[in-house]
N, C-alpha and C positions, 0 to 999 in steps of 0.2 A: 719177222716184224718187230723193230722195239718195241719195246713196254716204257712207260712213264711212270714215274712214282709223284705223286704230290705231296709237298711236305708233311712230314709225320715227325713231330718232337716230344721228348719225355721226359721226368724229374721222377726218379727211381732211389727215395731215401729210404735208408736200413733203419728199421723201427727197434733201435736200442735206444731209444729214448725218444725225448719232444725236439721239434726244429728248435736251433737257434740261429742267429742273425746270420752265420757262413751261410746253414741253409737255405735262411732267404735268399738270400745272394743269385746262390744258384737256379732255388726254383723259379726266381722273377725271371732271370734273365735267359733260361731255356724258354719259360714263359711267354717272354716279350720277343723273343726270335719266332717261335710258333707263330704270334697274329701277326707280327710284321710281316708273314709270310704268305698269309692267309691259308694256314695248315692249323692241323690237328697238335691236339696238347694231351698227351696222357701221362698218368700215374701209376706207376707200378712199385709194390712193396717187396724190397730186395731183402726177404729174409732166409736166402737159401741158407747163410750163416745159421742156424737155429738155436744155438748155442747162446749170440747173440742177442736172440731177440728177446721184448720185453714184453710181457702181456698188458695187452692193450695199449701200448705206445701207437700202434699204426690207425688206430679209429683218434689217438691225441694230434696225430700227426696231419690227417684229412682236415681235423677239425681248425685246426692253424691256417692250413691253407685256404680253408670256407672264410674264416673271418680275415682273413686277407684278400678277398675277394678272387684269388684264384682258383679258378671253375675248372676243374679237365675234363677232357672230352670220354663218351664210352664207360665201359667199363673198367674194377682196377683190380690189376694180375698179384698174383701172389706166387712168389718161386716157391715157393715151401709145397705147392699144390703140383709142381711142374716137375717134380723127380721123374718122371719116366719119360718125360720129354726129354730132358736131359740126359738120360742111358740113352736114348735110343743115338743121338749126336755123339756121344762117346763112341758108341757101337760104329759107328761111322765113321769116325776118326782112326778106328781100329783095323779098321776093315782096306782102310791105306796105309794103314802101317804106320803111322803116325806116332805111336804113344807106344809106351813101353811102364814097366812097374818098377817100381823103387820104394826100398825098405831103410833110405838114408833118414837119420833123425836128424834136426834142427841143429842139436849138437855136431855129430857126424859133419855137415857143411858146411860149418863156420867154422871147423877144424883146418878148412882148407881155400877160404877165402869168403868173402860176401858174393860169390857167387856160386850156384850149383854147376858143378863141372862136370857131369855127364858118368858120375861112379856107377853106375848100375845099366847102362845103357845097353851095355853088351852082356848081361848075367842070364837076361830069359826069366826072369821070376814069375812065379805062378802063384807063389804065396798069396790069400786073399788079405793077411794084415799088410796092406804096402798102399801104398798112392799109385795114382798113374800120372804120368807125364806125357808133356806133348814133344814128341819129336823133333826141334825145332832146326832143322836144315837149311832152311832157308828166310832166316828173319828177313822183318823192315827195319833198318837202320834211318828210315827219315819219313816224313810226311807234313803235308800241307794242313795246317790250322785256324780257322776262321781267326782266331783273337791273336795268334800268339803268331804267325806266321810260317815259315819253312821251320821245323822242327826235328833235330837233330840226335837218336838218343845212341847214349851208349853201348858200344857194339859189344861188349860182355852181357850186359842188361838185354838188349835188344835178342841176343841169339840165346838166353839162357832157357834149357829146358823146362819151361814152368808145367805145374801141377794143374790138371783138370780133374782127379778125384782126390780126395784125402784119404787118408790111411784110415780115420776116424767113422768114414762110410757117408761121408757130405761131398757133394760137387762144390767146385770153386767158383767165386765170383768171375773167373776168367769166362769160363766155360759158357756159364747161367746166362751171362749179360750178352753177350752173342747171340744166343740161339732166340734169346728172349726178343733182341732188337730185331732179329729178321723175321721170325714167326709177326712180331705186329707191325711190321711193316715201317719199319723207322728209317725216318733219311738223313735226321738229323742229331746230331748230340751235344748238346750244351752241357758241361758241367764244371765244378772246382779243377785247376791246376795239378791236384794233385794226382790226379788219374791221369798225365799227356803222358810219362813214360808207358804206363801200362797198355796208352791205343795201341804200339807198338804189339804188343800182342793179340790184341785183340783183332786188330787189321789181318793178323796173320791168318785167326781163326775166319776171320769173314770169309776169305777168298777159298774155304776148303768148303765152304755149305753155300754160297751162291756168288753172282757175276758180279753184283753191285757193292758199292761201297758209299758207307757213309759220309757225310762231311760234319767235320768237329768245332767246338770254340770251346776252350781252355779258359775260360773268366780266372783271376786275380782270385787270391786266397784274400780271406780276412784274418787278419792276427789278433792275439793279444796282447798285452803288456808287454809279456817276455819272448814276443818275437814268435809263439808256438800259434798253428794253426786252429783258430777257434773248432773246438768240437766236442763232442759229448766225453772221450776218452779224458780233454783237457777243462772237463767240468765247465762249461761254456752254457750262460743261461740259457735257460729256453726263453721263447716268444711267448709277448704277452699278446693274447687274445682282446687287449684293451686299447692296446698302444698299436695297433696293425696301421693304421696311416701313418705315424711318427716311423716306424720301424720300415714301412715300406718306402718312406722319401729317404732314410739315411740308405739304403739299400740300392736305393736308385741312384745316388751322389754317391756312392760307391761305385757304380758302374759309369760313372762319367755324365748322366742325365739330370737335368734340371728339373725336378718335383717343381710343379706349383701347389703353393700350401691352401689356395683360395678352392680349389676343387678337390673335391669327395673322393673316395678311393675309386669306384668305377673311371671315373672324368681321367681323375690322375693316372690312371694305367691307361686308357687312350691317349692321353699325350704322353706319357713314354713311350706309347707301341708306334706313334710318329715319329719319335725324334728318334728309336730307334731304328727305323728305313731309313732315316737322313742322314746317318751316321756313314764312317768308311772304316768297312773293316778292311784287315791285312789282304784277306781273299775274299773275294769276291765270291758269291754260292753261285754257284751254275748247276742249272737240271740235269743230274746223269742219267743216262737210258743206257738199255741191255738190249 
């Protein structure tokens, strides 16, 4: 018998610091695909990085989104809590033979191109100082994108053996973000542009831990001056807690939608979450069933 999934969308920012205005971007408009949909909206804190994170950024980060009126649904996950979750997915991947270890350094594989070319595949390493990689035999070289259309990536990029454990003794955000989307049930993924080559791997990973697959939208990056992608790495302000209706209509006019300035932040995201249904994206969302 199928099963049905009903939408389930998330905005899963890495608390190395406070959102700024990309962030907005992204969390509206996963957001605003959620109600249009009359689905679920949750928050997950992507700090399997740990390295990364900033103490107390992720209570600065909920707090942004509260006075921007966005409410998520449920509870909010924290990868940093989910390490055995994640062995056990590894273990899994292993157990098909998938992955394999590698003791190459950062140096080592730029020695020999901007891509990893598969030097350790066949050595058998057992060393515990090594990463694991994913066996990758069979990429996607293409897939359909709610915003951005048929999506095309490069078949070096596409087929490279990417890393699921580091060497350092952290899971990678390849890994994390999989396991995490299908344990809570997501059918949707809204985020920045800058993740479309990586669904490429990530799709790969879907199809080894369950039937279904997501559908994506790739929203438009926000720059700055000099062309760089607004983000904390590029010192990009954070949101003011004061200005969240100003910040949330340039945010919307960002995304092609008409703010009206006469209604209140609640009003104002009901008529985005309209004139978002009214919109035409590239693809069309269709219900998948298993």
């Amino acid at each position: 018998m199928a099963a049905s999934f009903s939408y389930c969308g998330r905005f899963a920012p890495t608390p190395s610091g406070p959102l700024h205005f990309g962030s907005l971007i992204a969390a509206l408009a996963s957001y605003l695909d959620a109600r249009a949909n009359s689905g679920t909206w949750l928050v997950r804190i992507e700090d399997v990085d740990t390295p990364r994170a900033v103490a107390g950024a992720d209570q600065v980060i909920l707090e942004q989104l509260k006075h921007h009126e966005l409410h998520w649904d449920g509870e909010i996950w924290y990868q940093s809590a989910r390490t055995e979750v994640y062995q056990q997915a590894l273990e899994q991947l292993q157990h098909l033979q998938l992955t394999y270890r590698c003791t190459c350094t950062r140096k080592q594989i730029k020695a020999f191109g901007p891509y990893y070319t598969g030097t350790c595949r066949h050595k058998h390493i057992r060393s515990p100082n090594s990463a694991v990689r994913f066996r990758n035999d069979d990429p996607i070289l293409s897939f359909n994108d709610g915003w951005q259309g048929h999506v095309d990536i490069e078949p070096n990029f596409a087929g490279e053996d990417f890393v699921l454990f580091r060497r350092d003794g952290l899971f990678t955000y390849q890994l994390a973000v999989v396991v995490d989307d299908i344990e809570q049930g997501v059918t949707d993924i809204v985020r920045g542009e800058d993740l479309l080559t990586a669904t490429s791997w990530q799709l790969n990973l879907w199809r080894y831990f369950t039937d279904r697959t997501p559908h994506f939208k790739h929203v438009p990056l926000a720059l700055d001056e000099q062309g760089r992608k607004l983000s904390k790495q590029n010192h990009a302000p954070a949101l003011s807690n004061t200005d969240a209706k100003e910040q949330l209509q340039a945010a919307m006019r960002f995304l092609g939608l008409t703010p009206n300035s006469r209604l209140n932040i609640p009003q104002m995201l009901t008529d985005a979450v309209a004139q978002w249904q009214a919109r035409s994206f590239p693809e069309a969302r269709q219900q998948d069933t298993i």
